[in-house]
C-alpha positions as protocol buffer text, in pm:
chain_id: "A"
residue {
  index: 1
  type: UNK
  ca { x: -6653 y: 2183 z: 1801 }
}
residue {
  index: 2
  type: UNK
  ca { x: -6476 y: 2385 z: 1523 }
}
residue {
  index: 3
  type: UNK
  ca { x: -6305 y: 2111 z: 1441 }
}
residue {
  index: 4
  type: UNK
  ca { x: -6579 y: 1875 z: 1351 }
}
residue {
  index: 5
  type: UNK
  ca { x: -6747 y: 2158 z: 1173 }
}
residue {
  index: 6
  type: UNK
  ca { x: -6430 y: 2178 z: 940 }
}
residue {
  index: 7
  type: UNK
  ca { x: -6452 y: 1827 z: 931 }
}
residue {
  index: 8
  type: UNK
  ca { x: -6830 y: 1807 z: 831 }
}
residue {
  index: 9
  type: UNK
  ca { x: -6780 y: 2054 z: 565 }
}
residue {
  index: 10
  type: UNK
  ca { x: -6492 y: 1862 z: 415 }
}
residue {
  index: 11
  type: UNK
  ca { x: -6695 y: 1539 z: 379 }
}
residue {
  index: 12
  type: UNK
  ca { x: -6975 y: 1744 z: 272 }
}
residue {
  index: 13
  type: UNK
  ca { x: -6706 y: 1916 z: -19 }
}
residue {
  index: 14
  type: UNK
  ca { x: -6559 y: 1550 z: -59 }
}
residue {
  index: 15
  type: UNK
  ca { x: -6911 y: 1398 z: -125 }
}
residue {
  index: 16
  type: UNK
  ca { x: -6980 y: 1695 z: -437 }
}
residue {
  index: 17
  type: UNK
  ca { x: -6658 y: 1653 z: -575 }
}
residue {
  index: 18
  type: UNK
  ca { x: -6766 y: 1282 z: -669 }
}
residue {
  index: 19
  type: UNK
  ca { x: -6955 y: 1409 z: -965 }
}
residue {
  index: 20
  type: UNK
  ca { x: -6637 y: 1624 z: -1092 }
}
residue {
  index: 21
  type: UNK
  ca { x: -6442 y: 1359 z: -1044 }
}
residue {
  index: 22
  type: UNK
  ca { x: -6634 y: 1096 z: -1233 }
}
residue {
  index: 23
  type: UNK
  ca { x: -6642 y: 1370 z: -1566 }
}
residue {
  index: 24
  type: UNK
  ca { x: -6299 y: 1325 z: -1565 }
}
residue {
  index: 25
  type: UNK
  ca { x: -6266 y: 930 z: -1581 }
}
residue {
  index: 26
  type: UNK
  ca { x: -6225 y: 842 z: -1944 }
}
residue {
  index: 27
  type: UNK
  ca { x: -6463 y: 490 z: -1867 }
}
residue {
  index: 28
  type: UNK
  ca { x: -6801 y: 358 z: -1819 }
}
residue {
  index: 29
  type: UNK
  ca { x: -7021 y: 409 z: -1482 }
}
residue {
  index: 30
  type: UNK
  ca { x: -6933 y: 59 z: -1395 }
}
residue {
  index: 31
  type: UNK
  ca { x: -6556 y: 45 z: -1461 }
}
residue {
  index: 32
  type: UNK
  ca { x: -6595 y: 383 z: -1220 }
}
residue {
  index: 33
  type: UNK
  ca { x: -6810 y: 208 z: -977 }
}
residue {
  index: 34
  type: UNK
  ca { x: -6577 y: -102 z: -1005 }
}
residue {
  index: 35
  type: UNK
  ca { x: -6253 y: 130 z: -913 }
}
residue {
  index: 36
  type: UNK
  ca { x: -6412 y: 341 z: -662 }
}
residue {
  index: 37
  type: UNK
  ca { x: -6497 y: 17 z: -452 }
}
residue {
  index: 38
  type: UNK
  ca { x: -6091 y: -87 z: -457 }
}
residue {
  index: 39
  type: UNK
  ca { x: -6010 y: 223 z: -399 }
}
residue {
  index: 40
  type: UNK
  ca { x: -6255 y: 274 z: -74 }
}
residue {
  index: 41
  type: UNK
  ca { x: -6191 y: -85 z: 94 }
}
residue {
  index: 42
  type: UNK
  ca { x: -5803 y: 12 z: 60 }
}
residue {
  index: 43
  type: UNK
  ca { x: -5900 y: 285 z: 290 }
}
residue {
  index: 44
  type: UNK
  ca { x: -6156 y: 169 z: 490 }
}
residue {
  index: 45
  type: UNK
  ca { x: -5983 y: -132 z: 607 }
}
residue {
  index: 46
  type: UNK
  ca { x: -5700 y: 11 z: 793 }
}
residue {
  index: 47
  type: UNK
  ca { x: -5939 y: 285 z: 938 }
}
residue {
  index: 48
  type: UNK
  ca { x: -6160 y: -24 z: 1056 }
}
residue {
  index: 49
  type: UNK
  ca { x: -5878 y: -133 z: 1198 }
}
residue {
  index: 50
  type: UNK
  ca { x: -5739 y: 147 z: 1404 }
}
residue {
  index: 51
  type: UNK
  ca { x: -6067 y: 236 z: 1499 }
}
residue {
  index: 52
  type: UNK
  ca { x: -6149 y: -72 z: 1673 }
}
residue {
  index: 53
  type: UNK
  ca { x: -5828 y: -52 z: 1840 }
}
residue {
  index: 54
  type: UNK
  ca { x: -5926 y: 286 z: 2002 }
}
residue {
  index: 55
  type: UNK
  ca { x: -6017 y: 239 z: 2378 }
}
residue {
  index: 56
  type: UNK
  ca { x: -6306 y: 477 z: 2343 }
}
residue {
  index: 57
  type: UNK
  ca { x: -6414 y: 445 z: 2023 }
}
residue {
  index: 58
  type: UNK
  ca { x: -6818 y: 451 z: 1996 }
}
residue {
  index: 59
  type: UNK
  ca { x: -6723 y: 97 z: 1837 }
}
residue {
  index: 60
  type: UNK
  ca { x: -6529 y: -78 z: 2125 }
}
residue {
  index: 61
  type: UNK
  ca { x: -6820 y: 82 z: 2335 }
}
residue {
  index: 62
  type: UNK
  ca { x: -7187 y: -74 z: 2204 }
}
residue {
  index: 63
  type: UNK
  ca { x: -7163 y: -382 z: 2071 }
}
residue {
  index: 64
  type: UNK
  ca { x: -7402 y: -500 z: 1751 }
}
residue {
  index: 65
  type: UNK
  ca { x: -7595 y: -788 z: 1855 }
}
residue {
  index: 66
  type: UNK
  ca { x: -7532 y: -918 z: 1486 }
}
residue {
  index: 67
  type: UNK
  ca { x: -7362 y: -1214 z: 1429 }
}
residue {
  index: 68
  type: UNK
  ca { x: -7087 y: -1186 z: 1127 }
}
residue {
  index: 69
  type: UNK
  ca { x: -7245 y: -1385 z: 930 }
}
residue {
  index: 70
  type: UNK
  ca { x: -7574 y: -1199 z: 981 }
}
residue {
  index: 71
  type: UNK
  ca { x: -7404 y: -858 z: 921 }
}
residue {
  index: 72
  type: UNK
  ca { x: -7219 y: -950 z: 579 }
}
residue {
  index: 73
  type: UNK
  ca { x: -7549 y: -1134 z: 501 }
}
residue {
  index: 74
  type: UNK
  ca { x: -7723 y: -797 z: 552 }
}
residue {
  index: 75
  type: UNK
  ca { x: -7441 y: -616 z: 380 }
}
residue {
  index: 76
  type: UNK
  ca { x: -7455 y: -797 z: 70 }
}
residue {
  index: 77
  type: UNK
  ca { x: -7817 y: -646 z: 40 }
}
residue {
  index: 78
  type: UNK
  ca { x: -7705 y: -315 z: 111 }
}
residue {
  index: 79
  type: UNK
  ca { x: -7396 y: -377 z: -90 }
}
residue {
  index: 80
  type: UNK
  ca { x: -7635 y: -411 z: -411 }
}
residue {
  index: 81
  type: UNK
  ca { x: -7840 y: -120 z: -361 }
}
residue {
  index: 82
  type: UNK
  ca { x: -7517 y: 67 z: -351 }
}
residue {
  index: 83
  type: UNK
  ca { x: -7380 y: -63 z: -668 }
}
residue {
  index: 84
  type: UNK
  ca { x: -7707 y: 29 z: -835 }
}
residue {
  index: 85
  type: UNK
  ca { x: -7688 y: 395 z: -655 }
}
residue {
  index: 86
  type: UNK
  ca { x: -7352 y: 467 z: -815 }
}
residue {
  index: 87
  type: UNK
  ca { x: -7380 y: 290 z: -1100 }
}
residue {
  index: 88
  type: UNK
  ca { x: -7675 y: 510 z: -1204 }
}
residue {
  index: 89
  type: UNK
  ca { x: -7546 y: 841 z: -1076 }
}
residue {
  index: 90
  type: UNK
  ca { x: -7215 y: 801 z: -1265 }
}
residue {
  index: 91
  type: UNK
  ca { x: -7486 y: 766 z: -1617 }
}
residue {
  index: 92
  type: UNK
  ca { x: -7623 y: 1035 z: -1496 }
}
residue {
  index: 93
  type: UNK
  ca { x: -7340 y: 1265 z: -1428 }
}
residue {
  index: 94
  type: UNK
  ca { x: -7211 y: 1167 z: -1805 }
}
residue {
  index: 95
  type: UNK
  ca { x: -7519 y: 1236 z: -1974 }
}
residue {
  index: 96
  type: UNK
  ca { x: -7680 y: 1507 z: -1784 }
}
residue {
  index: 97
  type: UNK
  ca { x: -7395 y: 1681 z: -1620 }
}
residue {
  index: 98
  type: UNK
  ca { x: -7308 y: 1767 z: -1252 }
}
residue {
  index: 99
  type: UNK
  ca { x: -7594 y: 2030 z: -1157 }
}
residue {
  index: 100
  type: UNK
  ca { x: -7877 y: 1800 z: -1278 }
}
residue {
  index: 101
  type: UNK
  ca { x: -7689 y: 1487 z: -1179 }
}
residue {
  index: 102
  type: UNK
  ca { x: -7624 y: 1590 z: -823 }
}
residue {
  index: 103
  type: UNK
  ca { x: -7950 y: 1792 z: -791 }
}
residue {
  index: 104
  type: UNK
  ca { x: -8175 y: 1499 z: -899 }
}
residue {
  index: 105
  type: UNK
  ca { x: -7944 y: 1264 z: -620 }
}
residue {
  index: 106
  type: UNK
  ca { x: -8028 y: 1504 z: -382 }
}
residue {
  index: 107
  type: UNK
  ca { x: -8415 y: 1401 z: -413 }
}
residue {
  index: 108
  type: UNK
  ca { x: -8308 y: 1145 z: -159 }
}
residue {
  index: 109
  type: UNK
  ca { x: -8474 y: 1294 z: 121 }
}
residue {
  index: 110
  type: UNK
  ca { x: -8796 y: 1338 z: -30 }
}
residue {
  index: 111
  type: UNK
  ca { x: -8764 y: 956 z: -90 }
}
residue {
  index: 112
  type: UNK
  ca { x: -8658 y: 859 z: 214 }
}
residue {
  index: 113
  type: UNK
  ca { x: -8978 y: 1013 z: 381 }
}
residue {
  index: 114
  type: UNK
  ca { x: -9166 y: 782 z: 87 }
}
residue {
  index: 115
  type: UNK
  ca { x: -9024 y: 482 z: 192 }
}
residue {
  index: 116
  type: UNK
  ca { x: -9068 y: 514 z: 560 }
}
residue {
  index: 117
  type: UNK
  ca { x: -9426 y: 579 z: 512 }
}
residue {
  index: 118
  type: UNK
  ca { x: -9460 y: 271 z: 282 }
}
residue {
  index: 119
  type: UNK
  ca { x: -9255 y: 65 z: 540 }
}
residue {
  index: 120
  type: UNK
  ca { x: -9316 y: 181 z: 876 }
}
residue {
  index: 121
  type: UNK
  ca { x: -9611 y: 224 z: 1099 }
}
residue {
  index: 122
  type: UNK
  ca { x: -9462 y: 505 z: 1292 }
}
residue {
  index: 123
  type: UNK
  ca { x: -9631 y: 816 z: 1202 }
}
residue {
  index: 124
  type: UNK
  ca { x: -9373 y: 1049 z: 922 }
}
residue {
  index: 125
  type: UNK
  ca { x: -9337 y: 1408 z: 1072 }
}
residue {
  index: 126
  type: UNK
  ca { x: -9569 y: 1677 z: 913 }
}
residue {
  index: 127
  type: UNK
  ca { x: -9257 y: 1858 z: 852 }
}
residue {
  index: 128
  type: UNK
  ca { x: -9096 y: 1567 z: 629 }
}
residue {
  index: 129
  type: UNK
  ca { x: -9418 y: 1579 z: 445 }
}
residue {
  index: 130
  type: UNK
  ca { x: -9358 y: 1967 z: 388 }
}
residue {
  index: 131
  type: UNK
  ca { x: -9022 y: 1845 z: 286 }
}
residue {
  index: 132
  type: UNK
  ca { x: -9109 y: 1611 z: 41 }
}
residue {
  index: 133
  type: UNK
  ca { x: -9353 y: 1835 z: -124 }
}
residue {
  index: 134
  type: UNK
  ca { x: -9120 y: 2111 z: -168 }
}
residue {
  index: 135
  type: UNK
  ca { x: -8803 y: 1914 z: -300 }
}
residue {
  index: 136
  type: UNK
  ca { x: -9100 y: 1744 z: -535 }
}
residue {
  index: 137
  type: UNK
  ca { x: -9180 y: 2077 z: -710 }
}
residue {
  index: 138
  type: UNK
  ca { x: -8769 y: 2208 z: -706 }
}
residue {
  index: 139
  type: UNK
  ca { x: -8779 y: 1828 z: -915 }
}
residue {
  index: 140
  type: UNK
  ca { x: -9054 y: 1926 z: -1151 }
}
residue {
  index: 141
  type: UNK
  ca { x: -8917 y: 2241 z: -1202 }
}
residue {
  index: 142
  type: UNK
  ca { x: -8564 y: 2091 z: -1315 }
}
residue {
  index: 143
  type: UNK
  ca { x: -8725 y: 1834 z: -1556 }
}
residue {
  index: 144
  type: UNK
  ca { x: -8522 y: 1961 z: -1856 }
}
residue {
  index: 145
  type: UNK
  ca { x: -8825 y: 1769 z: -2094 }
}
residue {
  index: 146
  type: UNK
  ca { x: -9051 y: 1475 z: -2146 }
}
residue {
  index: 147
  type: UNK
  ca { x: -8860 y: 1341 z: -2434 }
}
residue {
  index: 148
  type: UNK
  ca { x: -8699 y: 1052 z: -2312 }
}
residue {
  index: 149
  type: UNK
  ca { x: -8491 y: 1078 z: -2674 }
}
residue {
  index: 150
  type: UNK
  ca { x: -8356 y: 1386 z: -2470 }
}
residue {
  index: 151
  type: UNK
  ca { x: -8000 y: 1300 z: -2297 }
}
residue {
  index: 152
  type: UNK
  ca { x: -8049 y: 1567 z: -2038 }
}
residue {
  index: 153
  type: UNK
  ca { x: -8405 y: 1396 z: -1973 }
}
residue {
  index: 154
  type: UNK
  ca { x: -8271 y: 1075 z: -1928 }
}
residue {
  index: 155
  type: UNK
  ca { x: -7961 y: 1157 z: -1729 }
}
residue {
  index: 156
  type: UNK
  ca { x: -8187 y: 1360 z: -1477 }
}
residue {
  index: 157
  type: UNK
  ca { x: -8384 y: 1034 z: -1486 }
}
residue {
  index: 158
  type: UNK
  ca { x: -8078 y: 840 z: -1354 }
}
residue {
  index: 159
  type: UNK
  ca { x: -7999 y: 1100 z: -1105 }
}
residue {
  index: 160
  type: UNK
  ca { x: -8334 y: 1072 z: -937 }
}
residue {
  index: 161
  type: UNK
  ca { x: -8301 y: 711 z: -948 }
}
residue {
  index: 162
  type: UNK
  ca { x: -7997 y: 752 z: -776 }
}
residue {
  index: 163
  type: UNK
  ca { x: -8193 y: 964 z: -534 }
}
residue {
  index: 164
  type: UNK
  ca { x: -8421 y: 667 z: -501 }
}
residue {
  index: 165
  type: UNK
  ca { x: -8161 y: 325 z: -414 }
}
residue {
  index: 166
  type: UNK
  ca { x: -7943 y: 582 z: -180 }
}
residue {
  index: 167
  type: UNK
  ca { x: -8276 y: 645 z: 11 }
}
residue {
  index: 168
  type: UNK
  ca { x: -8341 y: 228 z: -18 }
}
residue {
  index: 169
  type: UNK
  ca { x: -7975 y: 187 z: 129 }
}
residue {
  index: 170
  type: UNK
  ca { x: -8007 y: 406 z: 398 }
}
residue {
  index: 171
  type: UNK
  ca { x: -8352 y: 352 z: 548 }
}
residue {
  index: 172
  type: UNK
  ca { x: -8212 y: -73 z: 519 }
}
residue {
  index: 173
  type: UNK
  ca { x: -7932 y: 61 z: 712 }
}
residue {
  index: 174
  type: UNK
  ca { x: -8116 y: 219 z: 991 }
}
residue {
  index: 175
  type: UNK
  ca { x: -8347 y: -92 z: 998 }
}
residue {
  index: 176
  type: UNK
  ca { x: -8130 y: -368 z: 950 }
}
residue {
  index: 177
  type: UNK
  ca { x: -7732 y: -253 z: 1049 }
}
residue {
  index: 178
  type: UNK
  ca { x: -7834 y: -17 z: 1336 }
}
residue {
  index: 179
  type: UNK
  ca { x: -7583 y: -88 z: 1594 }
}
residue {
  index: 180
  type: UNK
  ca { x: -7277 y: -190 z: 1369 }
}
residue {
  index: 181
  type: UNK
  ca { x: -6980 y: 10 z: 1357 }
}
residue {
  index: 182
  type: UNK
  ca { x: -7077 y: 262 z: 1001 }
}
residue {
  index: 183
  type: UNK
  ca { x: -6723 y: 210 z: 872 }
}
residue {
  index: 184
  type: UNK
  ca { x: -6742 y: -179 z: 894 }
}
residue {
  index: 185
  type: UNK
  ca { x: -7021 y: -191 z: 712 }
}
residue {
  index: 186
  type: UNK
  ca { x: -6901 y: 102 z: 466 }
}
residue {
  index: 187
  type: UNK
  ca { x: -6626 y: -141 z: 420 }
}
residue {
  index: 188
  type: UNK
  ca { x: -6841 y: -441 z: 348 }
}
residue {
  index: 189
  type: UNK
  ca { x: -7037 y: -263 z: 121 }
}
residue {
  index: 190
  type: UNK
  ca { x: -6769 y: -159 z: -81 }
}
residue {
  index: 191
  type: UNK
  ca { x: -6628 y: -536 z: -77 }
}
residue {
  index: 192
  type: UNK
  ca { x: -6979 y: -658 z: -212 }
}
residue {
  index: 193
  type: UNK
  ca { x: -7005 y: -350 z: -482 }
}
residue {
  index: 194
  type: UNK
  ca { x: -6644 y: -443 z: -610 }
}
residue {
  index: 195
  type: UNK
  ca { x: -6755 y: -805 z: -629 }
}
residue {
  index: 196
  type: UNK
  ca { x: -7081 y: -764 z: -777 }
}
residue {
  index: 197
  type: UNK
  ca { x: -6942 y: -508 z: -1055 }
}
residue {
  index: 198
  type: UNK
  ca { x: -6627 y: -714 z: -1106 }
}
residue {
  index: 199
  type: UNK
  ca { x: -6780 y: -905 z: -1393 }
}
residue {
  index: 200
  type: UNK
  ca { x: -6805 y: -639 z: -1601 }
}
residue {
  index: 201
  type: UNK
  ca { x: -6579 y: -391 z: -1514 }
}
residue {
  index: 202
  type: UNK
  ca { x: -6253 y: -636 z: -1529 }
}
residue {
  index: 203
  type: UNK
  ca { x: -6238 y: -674 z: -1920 }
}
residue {
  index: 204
  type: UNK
  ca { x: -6257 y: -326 z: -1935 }
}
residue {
  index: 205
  type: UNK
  ca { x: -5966 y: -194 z: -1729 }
}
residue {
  index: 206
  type: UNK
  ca { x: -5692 y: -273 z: -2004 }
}
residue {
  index: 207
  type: UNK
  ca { x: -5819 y: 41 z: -2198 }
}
residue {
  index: 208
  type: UNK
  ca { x: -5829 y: 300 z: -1866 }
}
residue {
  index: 209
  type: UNK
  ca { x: -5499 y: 518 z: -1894 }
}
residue {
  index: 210
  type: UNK
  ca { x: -5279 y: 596 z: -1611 }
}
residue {
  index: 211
  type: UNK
  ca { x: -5428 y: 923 z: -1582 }
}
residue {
  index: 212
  type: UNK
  ca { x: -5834 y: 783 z: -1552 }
}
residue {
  index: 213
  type: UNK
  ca { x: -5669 y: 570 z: -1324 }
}
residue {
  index: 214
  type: UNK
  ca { x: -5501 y: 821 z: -1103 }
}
residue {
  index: 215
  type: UNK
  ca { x: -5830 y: 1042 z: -1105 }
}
residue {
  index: 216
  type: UNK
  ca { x: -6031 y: 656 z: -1006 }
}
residue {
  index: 217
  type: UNK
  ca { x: -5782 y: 640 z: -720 }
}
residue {
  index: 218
  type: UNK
  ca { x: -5896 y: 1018 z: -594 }
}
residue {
  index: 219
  type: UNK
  ca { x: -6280 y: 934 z: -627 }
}
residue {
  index: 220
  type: UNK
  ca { x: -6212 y: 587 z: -379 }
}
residue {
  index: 221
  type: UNK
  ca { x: -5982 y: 728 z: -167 }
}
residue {
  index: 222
  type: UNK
  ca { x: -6088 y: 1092 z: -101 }
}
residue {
  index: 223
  type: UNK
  ca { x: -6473 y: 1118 z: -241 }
}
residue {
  index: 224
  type: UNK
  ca { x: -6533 y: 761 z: -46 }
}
residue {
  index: 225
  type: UNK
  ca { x: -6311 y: 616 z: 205 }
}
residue {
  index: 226
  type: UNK
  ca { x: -6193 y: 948 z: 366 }
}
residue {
  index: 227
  type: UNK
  ca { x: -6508 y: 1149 z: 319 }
}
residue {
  index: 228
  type: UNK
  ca { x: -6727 y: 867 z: 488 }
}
residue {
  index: 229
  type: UNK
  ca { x: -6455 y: 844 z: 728 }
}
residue {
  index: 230
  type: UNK
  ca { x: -6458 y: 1206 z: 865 }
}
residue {
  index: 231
  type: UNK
  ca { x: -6851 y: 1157 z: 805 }
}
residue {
  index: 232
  type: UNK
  ca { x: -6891 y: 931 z: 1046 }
}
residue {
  index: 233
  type: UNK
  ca { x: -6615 y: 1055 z: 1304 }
}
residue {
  index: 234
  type: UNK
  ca { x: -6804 y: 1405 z: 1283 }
}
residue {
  index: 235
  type: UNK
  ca { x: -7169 y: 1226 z: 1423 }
}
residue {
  index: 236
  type: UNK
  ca { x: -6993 y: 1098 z: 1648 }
}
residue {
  index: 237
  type: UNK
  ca { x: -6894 y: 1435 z: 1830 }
}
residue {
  index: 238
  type: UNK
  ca { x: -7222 y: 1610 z: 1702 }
}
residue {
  index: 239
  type: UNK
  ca { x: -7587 y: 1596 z: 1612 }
}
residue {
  index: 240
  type: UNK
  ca { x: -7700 y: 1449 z: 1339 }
}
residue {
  index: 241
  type: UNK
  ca { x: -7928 y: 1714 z: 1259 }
}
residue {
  index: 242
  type: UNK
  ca { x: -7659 y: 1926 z: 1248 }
}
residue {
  index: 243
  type: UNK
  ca { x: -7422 y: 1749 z: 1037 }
}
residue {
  index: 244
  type: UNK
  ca { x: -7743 y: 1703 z: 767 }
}
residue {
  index: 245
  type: UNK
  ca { x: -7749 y: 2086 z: 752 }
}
residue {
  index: 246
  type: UNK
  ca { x: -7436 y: 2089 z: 653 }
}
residue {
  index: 247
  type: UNK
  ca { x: -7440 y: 1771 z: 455 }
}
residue {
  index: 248
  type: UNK
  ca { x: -7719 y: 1910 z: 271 }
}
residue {
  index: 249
  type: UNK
  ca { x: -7499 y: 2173 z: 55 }
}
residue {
  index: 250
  type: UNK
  ca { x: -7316 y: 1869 z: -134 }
}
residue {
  index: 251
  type: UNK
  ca { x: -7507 y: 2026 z: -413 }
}
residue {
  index: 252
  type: UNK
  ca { x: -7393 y: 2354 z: -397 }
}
residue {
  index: 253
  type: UNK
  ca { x: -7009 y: 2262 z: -359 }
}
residue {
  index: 254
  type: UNK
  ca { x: -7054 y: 2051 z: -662 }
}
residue {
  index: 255
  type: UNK
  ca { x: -7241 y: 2285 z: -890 }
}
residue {
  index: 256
  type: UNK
  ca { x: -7024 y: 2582 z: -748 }
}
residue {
  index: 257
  type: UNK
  ca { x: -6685 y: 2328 z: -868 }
}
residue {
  index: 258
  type: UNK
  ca { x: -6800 y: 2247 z: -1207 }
}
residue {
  index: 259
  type: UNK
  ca { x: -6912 y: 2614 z: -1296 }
}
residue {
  index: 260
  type: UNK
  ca { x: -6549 y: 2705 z: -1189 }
}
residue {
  index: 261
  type: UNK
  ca { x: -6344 y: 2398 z: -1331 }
}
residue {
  index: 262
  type: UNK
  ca { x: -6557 y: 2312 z: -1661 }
}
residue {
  index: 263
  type: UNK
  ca { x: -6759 y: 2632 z: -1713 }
}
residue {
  index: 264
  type: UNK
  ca { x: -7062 y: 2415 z: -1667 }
}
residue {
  index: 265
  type: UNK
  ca { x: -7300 y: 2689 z: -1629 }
}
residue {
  index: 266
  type: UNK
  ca { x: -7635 y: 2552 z: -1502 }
}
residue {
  index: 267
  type: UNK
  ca { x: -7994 y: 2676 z: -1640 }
}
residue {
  index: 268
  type: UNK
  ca { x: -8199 y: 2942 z: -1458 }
}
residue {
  index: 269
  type: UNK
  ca { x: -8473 y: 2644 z: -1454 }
}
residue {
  index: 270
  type: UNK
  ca { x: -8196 y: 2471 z: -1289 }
}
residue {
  index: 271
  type: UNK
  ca { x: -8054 y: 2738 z: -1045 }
}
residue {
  index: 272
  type: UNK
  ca { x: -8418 y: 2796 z: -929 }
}
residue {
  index: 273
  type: UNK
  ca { x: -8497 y: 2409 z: -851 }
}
residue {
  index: 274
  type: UNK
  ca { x: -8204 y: 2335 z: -721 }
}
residue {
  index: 275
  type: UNK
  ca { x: -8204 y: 2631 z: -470 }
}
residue {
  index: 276
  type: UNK
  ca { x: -8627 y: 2530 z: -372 }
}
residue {
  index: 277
  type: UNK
  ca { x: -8454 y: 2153 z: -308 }
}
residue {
  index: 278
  type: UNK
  ca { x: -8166 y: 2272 z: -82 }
}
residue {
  index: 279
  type: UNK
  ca { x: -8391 y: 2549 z: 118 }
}
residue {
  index: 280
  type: UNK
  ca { x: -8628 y: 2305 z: 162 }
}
residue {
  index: 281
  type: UNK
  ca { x: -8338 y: 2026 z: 339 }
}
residue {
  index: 282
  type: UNK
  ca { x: -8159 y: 2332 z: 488 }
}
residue {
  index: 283
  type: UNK
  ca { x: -8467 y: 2453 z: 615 }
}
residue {
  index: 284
  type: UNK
  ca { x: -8665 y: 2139 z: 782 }
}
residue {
  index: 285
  type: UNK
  ca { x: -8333 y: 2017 z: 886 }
}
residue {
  index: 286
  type: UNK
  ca { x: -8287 y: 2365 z: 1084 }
}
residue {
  index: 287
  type: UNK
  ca { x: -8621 y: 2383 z: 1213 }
}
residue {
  index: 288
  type: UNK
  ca { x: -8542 y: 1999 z: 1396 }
}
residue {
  index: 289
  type: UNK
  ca { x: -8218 y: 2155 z: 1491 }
}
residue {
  index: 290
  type: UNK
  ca { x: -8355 y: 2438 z: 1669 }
}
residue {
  index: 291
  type: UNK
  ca { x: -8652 y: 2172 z: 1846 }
}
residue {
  index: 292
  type: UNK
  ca { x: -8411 y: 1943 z: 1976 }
}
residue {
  index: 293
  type: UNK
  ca { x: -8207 y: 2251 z: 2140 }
}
């Protein structure tokens, strides 16, 4: 058990670091987006691989009753949200930095509970609701202005619509790809977001220097293919409740690495949202926890 904790927390350190990584790239969101795909299905395929040739790997044991064509058909859908997800959170980390960047990602949850209300008929927990609410006001709170002239406003902007097509990606995942293996269709995700951002990201790579392009290779290979990698070998020894406790302080290693690396000190307004939006996850997410025990 230790060791999927450590693990957990690594993916969960991995995951924050994406945002200090991406300040260091001297390129556009989707040159970054474009690299960080490469970078991931360079991972992710071999891991695929040696996964599926595990004997008891959850893979090899439930089968998807997907066709292939019916899973890369669903990926490319998924694929698209993702590209818009990173596209917009990379904008945002440029132009807003990584507290307000990551922060405003992290309204995720309260948009996931949105979109399963709009979608679903099952009936959304009380204590999502409670959720939603609170991360909603830790949001308001951060809202650096209503001048959309105001690069802070607008990057925060980008962040929570990051918030939003992560939420999109992974309530079409649990709908549509429950069942197939999470690193297959990481992989074929990544395939469709490299694709899809190919167009304009290619004429563009001629001007990245050899050390953007050593700090790209970091983001795909670390911050993506080995974080989503431990990720999903950690749920598969643990609860997922627990592992979104723990998930749930990406925030707080990102904002703690930036303060230390780049002296990016965040606002009070900021320090106070941001800590209402992770109590609130932390919280709800420990209060499931502690039901399901």
């Amino acid at each position: 058990m230790k060791r999927n904790i450590i693990s957990i927390h690594l993916a969960a350190f991995l995951f924050g670091m994406t945002g200090i990584l991406s300040t260091l790239i001297d390129a556009d969101s989707d040159v970054i987006t474009f690299g960080r795909a490469i970078f991931a299905v360079v991972v992710l395929s071999p891991i695929l691989w040696l996964w599926r040739n595990q004997p008891n790997s959850p893979s090899n044991q439930t089968a998807s009753p997907l066709t292939d064509a019916q899973i890369w058909t669903r990926c490319l859908g998924s694929g698209l949200i993702l590209a818009i997800h990173w596209v917009t959170f990379f904008i945002s980390v440029k132009t807003a930095g990584v507290a307000l960047a990551t922060l405003g990602f992290s309204s995720f949850a309260a948009f996931i509970t949105l979109i399963e209300a709009v979608l679903t008929p099952k009936r959304v927990a009380r204590a999502d609701w409670i959720r939603t609410l609170i991360v909603t006001a830790g949001l308001t709170l951060m809202t650096p202005s209503l001048d959309w002239a105001d690069a802070s406003t607008f990057g925060f902007t980008m962040g929570l619509v990051s918030g939003f097509s992560f939420a999109a990606m992974a309530v079409f995942n649990s709908h549509l790809l429950a069942g197939v293996n999470p690193i297959r269709v990481a992989r074929n995700q990544n395939v469709i977001v490299m694709l899809v951002m190919a167009v304009w990201a290619v004429p563009a790579l001629n001007a990245l220097t050899p050390l953007s392009w050593f700090w790209l290779a970091l983001l795909g290979v670390f911050c993506t293919g080995l974080s989503h990698s431990l990720f999903v070998f950690s749920l598969a020894r643990m609860r997922v409740n627990v592992a979104g406790l723990v998930i749930a302080l990406e925030p707080v290693y990102a904002i703690a690495a930036a303060w230390l690396l780049f002296h990016e000190t965040p606002s009070l307004r900021t320090i106070v949202g941001g800590l209402i939006i992770v109590s609130a996850i932390i919280g709800i997410n420990y209060a499931k926890t502690r039901q399901t025990t």
